[in-house]
C-alpha positions as CSV (number, residue, x, y, z in Angstrom):
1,X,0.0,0.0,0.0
2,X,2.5,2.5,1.0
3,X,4.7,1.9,-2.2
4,X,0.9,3.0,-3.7
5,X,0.4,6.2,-2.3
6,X,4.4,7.0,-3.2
7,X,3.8,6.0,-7.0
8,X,0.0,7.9,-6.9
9,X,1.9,11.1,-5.1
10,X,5.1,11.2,-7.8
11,X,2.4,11.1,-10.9
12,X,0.3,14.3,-8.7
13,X,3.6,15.9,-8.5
14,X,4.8,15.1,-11.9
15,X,1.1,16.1,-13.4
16,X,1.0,19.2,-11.4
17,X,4.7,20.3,-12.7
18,X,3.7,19.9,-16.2
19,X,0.5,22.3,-15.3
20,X,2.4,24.7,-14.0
21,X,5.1,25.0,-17.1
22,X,2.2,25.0,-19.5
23,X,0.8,27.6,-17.3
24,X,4.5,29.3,-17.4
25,X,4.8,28.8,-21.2
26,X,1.0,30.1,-22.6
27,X,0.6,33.4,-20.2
28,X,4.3,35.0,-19.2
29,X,5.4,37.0,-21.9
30,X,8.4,35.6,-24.4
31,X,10.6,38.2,-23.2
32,X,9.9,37.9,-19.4
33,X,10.7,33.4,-20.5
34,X,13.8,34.9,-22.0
35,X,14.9,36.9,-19.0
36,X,14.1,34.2,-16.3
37,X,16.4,31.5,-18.6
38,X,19.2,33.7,-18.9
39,X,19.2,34.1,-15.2
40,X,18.7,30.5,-14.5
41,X,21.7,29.7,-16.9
42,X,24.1,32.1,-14.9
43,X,22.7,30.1,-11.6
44,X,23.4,26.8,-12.7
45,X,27.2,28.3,-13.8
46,X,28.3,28.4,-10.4
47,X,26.5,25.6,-9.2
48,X,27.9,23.3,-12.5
49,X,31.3,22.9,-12.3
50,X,31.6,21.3,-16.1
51,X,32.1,23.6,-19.6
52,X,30.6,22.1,-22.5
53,X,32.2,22.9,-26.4
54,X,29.9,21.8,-29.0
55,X,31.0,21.0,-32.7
56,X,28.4,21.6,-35.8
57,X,28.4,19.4,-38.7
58,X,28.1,22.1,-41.0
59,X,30.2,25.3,-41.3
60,X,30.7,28.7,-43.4
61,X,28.4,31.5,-44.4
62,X,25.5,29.8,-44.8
63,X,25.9,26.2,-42.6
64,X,26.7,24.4,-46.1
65,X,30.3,23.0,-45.6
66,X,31.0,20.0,-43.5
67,X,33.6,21.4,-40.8
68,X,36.5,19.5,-41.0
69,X,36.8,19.4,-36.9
70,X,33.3,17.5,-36.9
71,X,34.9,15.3,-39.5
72,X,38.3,14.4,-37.4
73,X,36.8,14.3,-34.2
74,X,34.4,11.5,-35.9
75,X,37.4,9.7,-37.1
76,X,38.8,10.0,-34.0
77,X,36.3,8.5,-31.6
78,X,35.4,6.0,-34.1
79,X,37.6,3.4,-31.9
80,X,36.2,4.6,-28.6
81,X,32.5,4.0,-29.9
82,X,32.9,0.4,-31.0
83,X,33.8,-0.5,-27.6
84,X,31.7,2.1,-25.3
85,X,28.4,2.7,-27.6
86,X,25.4,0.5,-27.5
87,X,24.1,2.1,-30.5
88,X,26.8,2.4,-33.4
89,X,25.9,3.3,-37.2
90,X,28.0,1.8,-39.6
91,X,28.9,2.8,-43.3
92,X,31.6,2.5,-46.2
93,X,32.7,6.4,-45.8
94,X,33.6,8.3,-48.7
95,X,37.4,7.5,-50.2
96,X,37.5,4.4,-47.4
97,X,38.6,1.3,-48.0
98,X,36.9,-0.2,-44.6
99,X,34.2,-0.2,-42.8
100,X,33.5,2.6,-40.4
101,X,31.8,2.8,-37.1
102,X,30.3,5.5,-35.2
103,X,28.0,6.2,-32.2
104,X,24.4,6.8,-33.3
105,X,22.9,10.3,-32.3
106,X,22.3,10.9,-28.5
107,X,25.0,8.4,-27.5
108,X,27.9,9.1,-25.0
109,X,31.5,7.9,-24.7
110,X,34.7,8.7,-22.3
111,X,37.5,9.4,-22.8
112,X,40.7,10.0,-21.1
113,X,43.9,12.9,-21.8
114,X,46.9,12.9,-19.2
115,X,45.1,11.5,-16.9
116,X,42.0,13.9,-17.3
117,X,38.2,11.9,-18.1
118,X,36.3,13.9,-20.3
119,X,32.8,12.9,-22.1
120,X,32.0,13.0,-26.3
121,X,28.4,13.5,-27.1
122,X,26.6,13.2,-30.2
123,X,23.4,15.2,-30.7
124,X,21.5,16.1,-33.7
125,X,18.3,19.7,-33.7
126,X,15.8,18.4,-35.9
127,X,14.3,21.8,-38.2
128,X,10.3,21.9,-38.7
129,X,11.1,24.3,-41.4
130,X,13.5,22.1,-43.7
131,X,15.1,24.2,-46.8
132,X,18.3,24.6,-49.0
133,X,19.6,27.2,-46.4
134,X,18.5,24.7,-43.0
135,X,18.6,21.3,-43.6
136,X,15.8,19.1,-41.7
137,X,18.7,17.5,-39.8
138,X,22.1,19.5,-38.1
139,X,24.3,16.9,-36.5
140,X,26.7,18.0,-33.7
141,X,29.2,16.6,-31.3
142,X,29.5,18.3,-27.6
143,X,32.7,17.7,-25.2
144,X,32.0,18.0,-21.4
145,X,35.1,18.4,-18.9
146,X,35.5,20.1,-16.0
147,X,36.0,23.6,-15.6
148,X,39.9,23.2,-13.9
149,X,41.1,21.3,-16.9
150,X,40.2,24.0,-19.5
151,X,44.1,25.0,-20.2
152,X,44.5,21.3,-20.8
153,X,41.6,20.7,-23.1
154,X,41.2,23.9,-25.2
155,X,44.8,23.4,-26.1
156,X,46.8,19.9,-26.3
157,X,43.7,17.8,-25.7
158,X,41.6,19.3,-29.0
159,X,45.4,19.6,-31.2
160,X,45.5,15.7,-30.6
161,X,42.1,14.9,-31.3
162,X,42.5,16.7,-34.8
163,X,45.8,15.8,-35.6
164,X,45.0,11.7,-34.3
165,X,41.5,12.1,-36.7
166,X,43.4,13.7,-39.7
167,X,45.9,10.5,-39.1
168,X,43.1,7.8,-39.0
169,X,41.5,9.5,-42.0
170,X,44.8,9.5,-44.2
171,X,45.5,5.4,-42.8
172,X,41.8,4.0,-44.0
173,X,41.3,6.1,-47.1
174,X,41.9,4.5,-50.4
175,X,44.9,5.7,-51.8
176,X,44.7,7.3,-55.7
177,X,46.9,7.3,-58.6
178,X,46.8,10.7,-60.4
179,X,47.4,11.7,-63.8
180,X,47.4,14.9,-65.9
181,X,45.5,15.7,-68.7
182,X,44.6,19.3,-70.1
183,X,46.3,20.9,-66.9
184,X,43.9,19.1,-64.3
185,X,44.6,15.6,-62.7
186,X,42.2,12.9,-62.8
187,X,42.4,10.0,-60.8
188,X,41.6,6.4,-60.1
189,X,41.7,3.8,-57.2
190,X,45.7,2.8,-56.2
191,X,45.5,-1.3,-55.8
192,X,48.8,-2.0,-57.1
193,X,50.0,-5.1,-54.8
194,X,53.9,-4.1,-54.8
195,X,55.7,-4.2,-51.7
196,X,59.3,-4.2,-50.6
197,X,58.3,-7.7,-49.2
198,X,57.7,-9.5,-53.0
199,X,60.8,-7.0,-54.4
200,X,63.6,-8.5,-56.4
201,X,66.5,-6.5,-54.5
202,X,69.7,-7.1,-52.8
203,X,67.7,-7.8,-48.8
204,X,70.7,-4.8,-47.1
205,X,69.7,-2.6,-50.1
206,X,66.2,-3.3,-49.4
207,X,66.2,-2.6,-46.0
208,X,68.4,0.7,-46.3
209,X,65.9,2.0,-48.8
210,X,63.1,1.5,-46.3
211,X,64.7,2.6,-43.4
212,X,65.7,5.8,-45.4
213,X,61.5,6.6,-46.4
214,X,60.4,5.7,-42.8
215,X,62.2,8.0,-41.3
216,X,61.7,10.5,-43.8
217,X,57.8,10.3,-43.3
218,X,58.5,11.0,-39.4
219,X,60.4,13.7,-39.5
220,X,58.6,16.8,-40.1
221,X,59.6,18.5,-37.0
222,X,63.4,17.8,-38.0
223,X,62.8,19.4,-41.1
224,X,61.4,22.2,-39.7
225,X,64.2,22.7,-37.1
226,X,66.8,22.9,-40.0
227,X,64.7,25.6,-42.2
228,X,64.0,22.7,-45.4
229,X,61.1,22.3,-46.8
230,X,59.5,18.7,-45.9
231,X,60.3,16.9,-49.1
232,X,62.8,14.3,-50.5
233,X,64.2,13.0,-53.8
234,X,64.7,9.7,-55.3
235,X,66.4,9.2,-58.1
236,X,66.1,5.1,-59.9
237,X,68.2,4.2,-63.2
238,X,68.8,1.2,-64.4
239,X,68.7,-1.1,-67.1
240,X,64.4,-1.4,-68.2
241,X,62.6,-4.4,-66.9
242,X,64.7,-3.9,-63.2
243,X,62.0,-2.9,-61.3
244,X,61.6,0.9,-61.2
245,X,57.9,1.3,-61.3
246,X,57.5,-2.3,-59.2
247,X,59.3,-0.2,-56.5
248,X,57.6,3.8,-56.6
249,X,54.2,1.0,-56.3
250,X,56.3,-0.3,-53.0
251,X,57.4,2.7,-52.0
252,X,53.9,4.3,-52.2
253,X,52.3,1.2,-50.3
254,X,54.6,0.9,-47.6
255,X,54.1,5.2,-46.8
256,X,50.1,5.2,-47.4
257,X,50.8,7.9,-49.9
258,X,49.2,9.2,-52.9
259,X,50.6,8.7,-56.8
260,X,50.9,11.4,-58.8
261,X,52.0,10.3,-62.1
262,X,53.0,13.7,-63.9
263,X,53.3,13.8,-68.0
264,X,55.6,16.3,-69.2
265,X,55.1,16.2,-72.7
266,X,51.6,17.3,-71.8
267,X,52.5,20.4,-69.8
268,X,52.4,23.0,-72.0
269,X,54.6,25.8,-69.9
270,X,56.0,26.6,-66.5
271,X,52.9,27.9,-65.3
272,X,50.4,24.7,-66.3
273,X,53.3,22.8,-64.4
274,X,53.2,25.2,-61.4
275,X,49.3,24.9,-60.9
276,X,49.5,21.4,-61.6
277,X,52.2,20.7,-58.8
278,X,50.5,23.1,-56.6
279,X,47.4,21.6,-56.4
280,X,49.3,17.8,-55.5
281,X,48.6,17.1,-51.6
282,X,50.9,16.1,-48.8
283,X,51.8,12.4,-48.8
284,X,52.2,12.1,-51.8
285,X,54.7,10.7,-54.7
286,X,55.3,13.1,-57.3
287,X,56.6,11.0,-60.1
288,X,58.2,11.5,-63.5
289,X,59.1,8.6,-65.4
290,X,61.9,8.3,-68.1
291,X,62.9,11.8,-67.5
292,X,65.6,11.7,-70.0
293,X,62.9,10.6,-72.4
294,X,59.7,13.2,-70.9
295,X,61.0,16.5,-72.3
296,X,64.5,18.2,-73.7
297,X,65.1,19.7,-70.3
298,X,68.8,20.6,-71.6
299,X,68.2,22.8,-74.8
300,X,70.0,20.1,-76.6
301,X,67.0,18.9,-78.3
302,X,66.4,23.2,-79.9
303,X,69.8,22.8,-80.9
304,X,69.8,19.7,-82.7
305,X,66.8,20.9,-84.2
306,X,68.3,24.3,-85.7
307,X,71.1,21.9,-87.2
308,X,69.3,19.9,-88.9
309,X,67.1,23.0,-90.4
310,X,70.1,24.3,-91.8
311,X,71.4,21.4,-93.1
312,X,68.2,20.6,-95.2
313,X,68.0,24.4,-95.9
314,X,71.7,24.1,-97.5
315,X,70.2,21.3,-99.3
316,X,67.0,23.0,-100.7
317,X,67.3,26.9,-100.4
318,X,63.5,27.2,-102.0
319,X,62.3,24.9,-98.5
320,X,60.3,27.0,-96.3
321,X,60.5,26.4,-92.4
322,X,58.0,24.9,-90.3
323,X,55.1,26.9,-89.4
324,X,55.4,28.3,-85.6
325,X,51.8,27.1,-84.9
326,X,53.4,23.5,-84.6
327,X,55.9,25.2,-82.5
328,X,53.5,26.4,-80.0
329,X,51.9,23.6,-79.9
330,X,54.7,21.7,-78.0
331,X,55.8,21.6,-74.2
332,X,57.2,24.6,-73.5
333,X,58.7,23.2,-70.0
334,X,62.2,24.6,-69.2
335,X,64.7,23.0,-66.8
336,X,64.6,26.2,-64.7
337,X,60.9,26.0,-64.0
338,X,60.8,21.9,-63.2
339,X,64.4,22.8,-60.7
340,X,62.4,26.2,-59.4
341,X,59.6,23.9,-58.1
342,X,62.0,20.8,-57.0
343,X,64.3,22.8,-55.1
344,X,63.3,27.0,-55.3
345,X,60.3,29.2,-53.2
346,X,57.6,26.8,-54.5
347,X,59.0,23.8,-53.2
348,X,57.9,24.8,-49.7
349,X,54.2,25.0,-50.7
350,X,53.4,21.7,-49.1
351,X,54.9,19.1,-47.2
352,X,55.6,15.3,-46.8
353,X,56.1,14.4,-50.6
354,X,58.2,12.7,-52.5
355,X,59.7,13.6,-55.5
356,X,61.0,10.2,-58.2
357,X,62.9,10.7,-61.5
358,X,63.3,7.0,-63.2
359,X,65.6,6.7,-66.5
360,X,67.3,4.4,-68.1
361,X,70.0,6.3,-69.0
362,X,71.4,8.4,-66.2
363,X,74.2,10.4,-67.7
364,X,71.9,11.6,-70.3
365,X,71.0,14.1,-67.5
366,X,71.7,17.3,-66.6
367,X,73.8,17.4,-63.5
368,X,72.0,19.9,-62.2
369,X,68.9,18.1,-62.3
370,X,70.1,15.2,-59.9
371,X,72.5,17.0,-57.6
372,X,72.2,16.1,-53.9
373,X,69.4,18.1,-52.4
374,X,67.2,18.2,-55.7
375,X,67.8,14.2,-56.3
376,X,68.7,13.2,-52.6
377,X,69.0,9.6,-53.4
378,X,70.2,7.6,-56.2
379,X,69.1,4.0,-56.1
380,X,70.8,1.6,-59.2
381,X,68.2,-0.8,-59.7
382,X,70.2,-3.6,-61.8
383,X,70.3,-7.0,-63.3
384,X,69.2,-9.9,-60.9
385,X,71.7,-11.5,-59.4
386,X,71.4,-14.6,-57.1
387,X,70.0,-12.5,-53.9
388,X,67.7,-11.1,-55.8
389,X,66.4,-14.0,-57.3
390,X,65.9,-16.1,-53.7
391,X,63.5,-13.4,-53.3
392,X,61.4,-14.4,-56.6
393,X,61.7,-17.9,-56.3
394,X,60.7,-17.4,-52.4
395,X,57.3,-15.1,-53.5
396,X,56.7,-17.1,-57.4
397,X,57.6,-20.4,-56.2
398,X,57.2,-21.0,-52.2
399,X,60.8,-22.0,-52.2
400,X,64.4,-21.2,-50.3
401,X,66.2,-24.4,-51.7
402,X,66.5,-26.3,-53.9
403,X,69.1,-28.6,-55.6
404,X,69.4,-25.9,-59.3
405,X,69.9,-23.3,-57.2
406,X,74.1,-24.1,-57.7
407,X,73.8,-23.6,-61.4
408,X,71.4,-20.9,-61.3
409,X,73.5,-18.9,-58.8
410,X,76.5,-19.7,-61.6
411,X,74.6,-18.7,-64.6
412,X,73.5,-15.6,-63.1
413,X,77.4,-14.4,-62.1
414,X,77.9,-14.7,-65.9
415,X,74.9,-13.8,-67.8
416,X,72.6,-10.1,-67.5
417,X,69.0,-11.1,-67.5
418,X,66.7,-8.5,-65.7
419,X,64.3,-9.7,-62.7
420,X,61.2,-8.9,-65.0
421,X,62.5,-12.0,-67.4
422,X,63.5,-13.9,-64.1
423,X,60.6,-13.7,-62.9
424,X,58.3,-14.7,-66.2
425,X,60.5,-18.1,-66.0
426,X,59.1,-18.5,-62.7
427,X,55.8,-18.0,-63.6
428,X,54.1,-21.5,-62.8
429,X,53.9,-24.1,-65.6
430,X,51.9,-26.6,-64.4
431,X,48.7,-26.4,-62.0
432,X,50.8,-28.6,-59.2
433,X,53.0,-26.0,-58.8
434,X,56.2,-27.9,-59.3
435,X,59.0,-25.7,-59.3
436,X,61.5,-27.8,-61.0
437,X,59.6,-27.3,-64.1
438,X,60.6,-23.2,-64.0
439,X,63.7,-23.4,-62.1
440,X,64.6,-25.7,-65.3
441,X,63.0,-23.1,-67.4
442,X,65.0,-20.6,-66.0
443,X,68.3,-22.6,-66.3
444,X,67.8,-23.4,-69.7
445,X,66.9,-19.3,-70.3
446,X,69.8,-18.4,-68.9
447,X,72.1,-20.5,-70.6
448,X,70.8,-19.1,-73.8
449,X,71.7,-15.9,-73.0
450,X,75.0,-16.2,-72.3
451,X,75.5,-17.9,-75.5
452,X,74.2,-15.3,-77.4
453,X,76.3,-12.7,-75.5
454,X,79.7,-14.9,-76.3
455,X,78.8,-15.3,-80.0
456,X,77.9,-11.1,-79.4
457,X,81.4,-10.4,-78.0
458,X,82.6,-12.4,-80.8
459,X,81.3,-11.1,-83.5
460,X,82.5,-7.6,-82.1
461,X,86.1,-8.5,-82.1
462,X,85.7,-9.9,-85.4
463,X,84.7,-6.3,-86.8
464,X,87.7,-4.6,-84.6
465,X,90.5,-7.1,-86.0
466,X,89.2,-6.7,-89.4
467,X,90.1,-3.0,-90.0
468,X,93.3,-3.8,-88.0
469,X,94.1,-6.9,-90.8
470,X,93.3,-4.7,-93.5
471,X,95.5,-1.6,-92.1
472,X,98.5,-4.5,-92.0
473,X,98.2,-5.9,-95.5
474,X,98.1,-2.2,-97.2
475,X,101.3,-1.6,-95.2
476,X,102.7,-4.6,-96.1
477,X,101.8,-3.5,-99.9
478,X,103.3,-0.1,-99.5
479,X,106.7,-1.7,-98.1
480,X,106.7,-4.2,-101.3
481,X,106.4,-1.0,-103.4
482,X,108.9,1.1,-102.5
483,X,111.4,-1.8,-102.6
């Protein structure tokens, strides 16, 4: 009975409240509601000893932007709701390559900063006029702490939480590969499945070369201690089918970066190439490939041109010269504006990139275009050699040992094959796998190849004693002359 009368006397209360704020709302006057709020508020201030900060979804002018704090912070406490929040939405977000979790609207989590417990909640106003200007739904996040920790939060707590969400954002988002086209970049999904682990490489080489781009991608503060701007350059020549591109894929996998594939011959001037490179984002690879072969970056190319012109000009004095509208229509790139964004003002305008020349033919470049500090490292990327091939037969073949591996370690001492023709001999021939079958492939391959070089190297000594022959028998006829 008693427990009665208490339930029968909360309702009466609880009925006669919401008379009374009815009551309160229908006959005081809005500004007199307005007044008695504001006073209320500055009551509960010193009574409440938290400070709330809330976070809109949308931002700018007109609340049509998302705000890229609401957009961190969700990235950020998308690990603390999967374990605190009973209520979680889950979607593929935009440029993601997983699945991402998030508390559902009026949900809470904690969470804890040097020792400090704070509280994230989610919260959404719901409009009853909808329109282009106010959307029907305005999401929002709101941090509670108390009021003795607001040095803390305002300041190291909030830089962490954006900088840990941008972080998060930039480790789950699919990567692109770029390239240029009528002075914009288009782009589509990066799934190359390179890595240093599957690379045909000398394992201490390997190693150094990974070492070298780790640290690189943590050292921002270094760079910024020493007055450089946060970039670095990688120069790979070699023979072709040695891996270049196989590794920029690796190189880009292992960092989480971007590709930007850039196409000189369809730059048209300095400036295209300067709007083109400014608009490339941080954590990215800037890459040029076959520079020796992208543009005449030495004026060499102008002058071999005019030469020629004047030697068919000598021949036929009537032939006119070539109209300057085909002129104009080529790249118009100069070796001063690719160095003055490598190396000058404008390679500070951004940070954390890499910048990768590949060619096959390295002294065909300017020296000045692969100095140290421009082209900070020079990998040779060569012909396989026996190291190098454990690798391949390790990733094509599932194998460390086997008996051919003597002869193969031989043949490959002696003969230049590149790991891209390696590795097709590896390729399996039959559906069990057998790797006798390629490692006999490969044998028989290589064998051919030094063959062909000895009959090569023959041949080539043939044409060098021949003139030498020749020179000896008209000396011999000149002596039997005179006598």
């Amino acid at each position: 009975m008693e427990a009665k009368h208490m339930f029968a006397n909360l309702g009466s209360i609880m009925a006669s409240l919401m008379f009374v704020w009815a009551m309160f709302q229908q006959y005081v006057p809005y500004q007199l509601q307005n007044n008695i709020e504001k006073y209320c508020q500055i009551l509960v201030r010193f009574i409440y000893p938290y400070i709330q900060i809330r976070f809109d979804e949308l931002t700018g002018e007109y609340d049509i932007f998302r705000s890229e704090a609401y957009t961190a912070i969700q990235t950020y406490l998308s690990s603390s709701s999967s374990t605190q929040a009973k209520r979680l939405k889950a979607d593929i977000a935009k440029n993601s390559k997983s699945l991402a979790l998030r508390m559902d609207d009026h949900e809470e989590v904690a969470d804890e900063f040097q020792g400090v417990k704070l509280w994230w909640a989610s919260g959404k106003d719901v409009s009853n006029t909808p329109s282009f200007w106010n959307p029907e739904e305005r999401r929002y996040y709101r941090l509670t702490f108390h009021k003795r920790h607001r040095d803390l939060i305002l300041g190291p707590y909030l830089d962490h939480v954006l900088k840990e969400g941008k972080a998060i954002e930039v480790r789950t988002r699919q990567r692109k590969l770029y390239t240029n086209s009528d002075s914009k970049w288009s782009h589509v999904v990066l799934k190359h499945p390179a890595s240093f682990q599957t690379l045909a490489m000398d394992p201490e080489k390997k190693k150094e070369i990974m070492e070298d781009l780790i640290t690189f991608s943590k050292a921002e503060e270094f760079y910024e201690s020493v007055g450089r701007a946060w970039k670095r350059g990688y120069l790979l020549y070699g023979p072709p089918g040695t891996g270049k591109s196989t590794m920029i894929a690796a190189m880009a996998n292992l960092l989480g970066y971007d590709l930007y594939d850039l196409e000189l011959t369809s730059v048209k001037n300095n400036t295209e190439l300067r709007k083109l490179l400014m608009e490339v984002s941080s954590k990215s690879i800037i890459l040029i490939e076959d520079i020796d072969c992208s543009l005449d970056l030495t004026g060499q190319r102008k002058k071999k041109k005019k030469e020629k012109d004047d030697a068919e000009k000598k021949k036929d004095p009537t032939q006119k010269p070539e109209k300057e509208e085909k002129d104009s229509e080529e790249s118009k790139v100069t070796l001063s504006g690719l160095l003055n964004f490598i190396d000058g003002l404008w390679s500070a305008c951004g940070g954390e990139r890499l910048i990768v020349f590949t060619t096959n033919y390295v002294e065909k470049l300017d020296p000045a275009l692969i100095r140290r500090g421009r082209m900070d490292k020079h990998i040779e990327l060569s012909y396989c050699r026996f190291e190098a091939f454990k690798g391949l037969a390790k990733s094509y073949l599932k194998t460390e040992s086997h008996p051919l591996f003597g002869r193969i370690s031989e043949l490959l001492e002696e003969t230049n094959m590149s790991p891209a023709d390696v590795a097709e001999h590896l390729m399996p021939k039959t559906t069990s796998g057998d790797p006798t079958l390629s490692l006999e492939s490969l044998i028989e391959a290589l064998e051919t190849a030094k063959e062909e070089a000895r009959l090569k190297a023959e041949d080539e000594a043939k044409k060098i004693e021949q003139p030498a022959k020749e020179e000896s028998k008209d000396q011999d006829k000149v002596v039997t002359t005179e006598e």
